[in-house]
VEXLOTOR-939688 format. One line per field, with one value per residue: residue number from 0; x, y, z of N, C-alpha, C in turn. Coordinates in steps of 0.001 Angstrom, whole numbers, plus 500000, padded with zeros to 6 digits. Last residue first. Layout:
<rs>
resi: NUM:... $
n_px: X:... $
n_py: Y:... $
n_pz: Z:... $
ca_px: X:... $
ca_py: Y:... $
ca_pz: Z:... $
c_px: X:... $
c_py: Y:... $
c_pz: Z:... $
</rs>
This chain:
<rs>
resi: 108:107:106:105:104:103:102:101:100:99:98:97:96:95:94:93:92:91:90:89:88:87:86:85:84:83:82:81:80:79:78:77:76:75:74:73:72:71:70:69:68:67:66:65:64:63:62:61:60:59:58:57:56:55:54:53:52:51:50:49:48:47:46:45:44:43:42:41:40:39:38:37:36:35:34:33:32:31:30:29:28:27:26:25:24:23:22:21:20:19:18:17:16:15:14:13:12:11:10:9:8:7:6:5:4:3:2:1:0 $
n_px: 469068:467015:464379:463570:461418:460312:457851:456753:454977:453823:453122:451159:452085:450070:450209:447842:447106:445035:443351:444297:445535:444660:444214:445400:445362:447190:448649:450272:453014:453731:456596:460243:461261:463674:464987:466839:468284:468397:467413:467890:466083:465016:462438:461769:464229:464576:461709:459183:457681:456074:458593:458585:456119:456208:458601:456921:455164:456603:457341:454998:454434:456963:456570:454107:455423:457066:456170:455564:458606:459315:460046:459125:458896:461555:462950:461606:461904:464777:465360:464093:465881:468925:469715:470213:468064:467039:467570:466531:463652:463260:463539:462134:460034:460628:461292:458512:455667:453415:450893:452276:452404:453533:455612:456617:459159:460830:463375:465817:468366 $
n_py: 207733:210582:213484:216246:218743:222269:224843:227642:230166:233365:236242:238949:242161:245125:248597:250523:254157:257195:258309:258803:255506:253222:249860:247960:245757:242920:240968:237781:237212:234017:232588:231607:228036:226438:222367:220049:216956:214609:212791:209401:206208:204317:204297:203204:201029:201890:202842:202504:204705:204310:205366:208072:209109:208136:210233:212607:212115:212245:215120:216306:215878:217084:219879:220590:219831:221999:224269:225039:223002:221395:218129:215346:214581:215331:212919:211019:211454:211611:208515:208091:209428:210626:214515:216313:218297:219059:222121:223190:222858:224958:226755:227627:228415:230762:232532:232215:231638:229978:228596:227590:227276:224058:221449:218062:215720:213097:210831:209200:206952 $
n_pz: 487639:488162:488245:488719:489609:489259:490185:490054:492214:492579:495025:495193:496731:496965:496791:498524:498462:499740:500795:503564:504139:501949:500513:497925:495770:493888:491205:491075:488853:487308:489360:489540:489634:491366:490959:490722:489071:490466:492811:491855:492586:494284:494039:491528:490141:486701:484647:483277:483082:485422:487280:486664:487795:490280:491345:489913:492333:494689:494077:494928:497360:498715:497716:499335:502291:501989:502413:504866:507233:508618:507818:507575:504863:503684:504798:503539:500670:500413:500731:498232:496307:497294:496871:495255:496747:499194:500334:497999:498597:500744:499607:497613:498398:499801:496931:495547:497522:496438:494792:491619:488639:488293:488606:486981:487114:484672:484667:482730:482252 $
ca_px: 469554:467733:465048:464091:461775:460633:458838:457366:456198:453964:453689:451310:452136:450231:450205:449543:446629:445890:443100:444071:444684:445594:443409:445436:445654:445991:448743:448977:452446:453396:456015:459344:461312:461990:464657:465540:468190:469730:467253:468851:466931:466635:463364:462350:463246:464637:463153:459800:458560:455627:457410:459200:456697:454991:458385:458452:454812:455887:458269:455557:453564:456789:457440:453748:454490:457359:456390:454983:457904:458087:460772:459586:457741:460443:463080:461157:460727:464191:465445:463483:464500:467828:469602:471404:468565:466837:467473:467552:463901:463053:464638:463977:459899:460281:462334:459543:456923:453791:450733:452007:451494:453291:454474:456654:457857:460315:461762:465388:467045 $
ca_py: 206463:209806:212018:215799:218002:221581:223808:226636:229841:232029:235645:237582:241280:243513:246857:249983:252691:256226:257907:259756:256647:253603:251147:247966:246912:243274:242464:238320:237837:235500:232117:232485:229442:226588:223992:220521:218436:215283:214166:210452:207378:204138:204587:204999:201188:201228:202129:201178:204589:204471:204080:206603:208903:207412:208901:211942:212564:211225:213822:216490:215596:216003:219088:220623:218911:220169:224071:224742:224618:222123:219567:215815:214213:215927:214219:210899:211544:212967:209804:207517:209242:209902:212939:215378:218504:217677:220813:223309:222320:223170:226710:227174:226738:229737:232127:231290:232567:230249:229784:227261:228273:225316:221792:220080:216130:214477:211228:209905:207471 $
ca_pz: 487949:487245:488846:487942:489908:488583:490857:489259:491587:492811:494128:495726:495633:497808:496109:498850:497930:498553:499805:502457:504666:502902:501042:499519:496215:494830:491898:491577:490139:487510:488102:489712:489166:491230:490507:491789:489790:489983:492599:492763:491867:494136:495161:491763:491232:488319:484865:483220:482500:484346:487383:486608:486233:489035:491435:489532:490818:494427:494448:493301:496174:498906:497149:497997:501592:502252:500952:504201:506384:509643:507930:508631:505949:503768:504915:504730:501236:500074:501501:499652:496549:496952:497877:495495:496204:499260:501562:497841:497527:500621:500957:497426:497961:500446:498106:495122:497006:497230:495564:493310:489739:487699:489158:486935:486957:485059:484970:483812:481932 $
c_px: 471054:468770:465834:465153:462537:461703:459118:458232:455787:454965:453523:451652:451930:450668:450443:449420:448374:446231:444262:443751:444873:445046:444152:445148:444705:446178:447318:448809:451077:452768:454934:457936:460527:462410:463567:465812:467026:469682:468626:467674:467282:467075:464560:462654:463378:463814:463631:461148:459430:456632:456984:458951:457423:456117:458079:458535:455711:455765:457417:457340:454425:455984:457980:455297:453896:456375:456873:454946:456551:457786:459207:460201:458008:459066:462230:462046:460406:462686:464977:464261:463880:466616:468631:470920:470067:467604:467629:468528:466031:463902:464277:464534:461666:459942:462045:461048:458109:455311:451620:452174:451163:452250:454525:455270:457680:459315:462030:463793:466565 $
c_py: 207043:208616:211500:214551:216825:220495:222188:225822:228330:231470:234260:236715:239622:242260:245959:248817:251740:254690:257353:259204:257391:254611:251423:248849:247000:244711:242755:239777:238147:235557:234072:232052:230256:228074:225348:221875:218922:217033:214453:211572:208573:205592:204388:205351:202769:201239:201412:201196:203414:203989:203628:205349:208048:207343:207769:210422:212041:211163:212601:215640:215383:215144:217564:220028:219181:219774:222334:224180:223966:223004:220131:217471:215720:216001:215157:212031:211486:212672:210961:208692:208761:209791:211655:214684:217393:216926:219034:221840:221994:222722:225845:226809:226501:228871:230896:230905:231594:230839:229617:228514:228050:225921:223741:220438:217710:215097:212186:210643:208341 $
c_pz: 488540:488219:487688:488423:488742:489334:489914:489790:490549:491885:493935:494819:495855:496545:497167:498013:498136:498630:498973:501264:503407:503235:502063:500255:497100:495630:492744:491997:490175:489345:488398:488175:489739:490732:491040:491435:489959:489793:492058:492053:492499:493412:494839:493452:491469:489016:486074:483828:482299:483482:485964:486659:485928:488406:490159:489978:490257:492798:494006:493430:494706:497333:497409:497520:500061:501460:500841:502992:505755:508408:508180:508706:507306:504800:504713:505028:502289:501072:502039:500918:497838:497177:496764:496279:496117:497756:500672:499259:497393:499529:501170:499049:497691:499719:499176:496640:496446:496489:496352:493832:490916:488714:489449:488160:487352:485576:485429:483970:483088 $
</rs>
């Protein structure tokens, strides 16, 4: 059995939530979480949260102990872009894109 949890429109680039996500990817649960505690990026602690989340779910769910389950798989998509424009000399203009992403967590026994 396995628990799912999603976490849609995080203000942050997809390349920097993959360079966590990809770190914890195949570990166990208790693992994953005190690995996380401890890495310096920003995106730890929004995939710390959404660990826990999965966690519940399980929980919820009645199966093992969700410290015991494995990250079978860890995803993050691109989610939309924020377009903001940017005053340049002569009158013209620079996009600023600010992207976010989809971070999909997925526990199992």
């Amino acid at each position: 059995m396995e628990a799912k949890a999603v976490l849609r429109y995080v203000r942050i680039t997809p390349r920097k939530a993959r360079r966590v996500v990809d770190l914890i990817r195949g570990k166990r649960a208790d693992k994953a979480m005190i690995a996380l505690k401890f890495m310096p990026y920003r995106g730890a602690s929004l995939v710390g949260k959404l660990l826990r989340s999965a966690m519940a779910n399980a929980e919820q769910k009645e199966v093992v102990a969700p410290e015991e389950m494995e990250i079978v798989k860890a995803f993050v998509d691109e989610g939309p872009v924020m377009k903001r424009m940017r005053q340049r000399a002569m009158g013209r203009a620079n996009v600023i894109k600010k992207k976010t992403s989809h971070i999909t967590l997925v526990l199992a026994e």
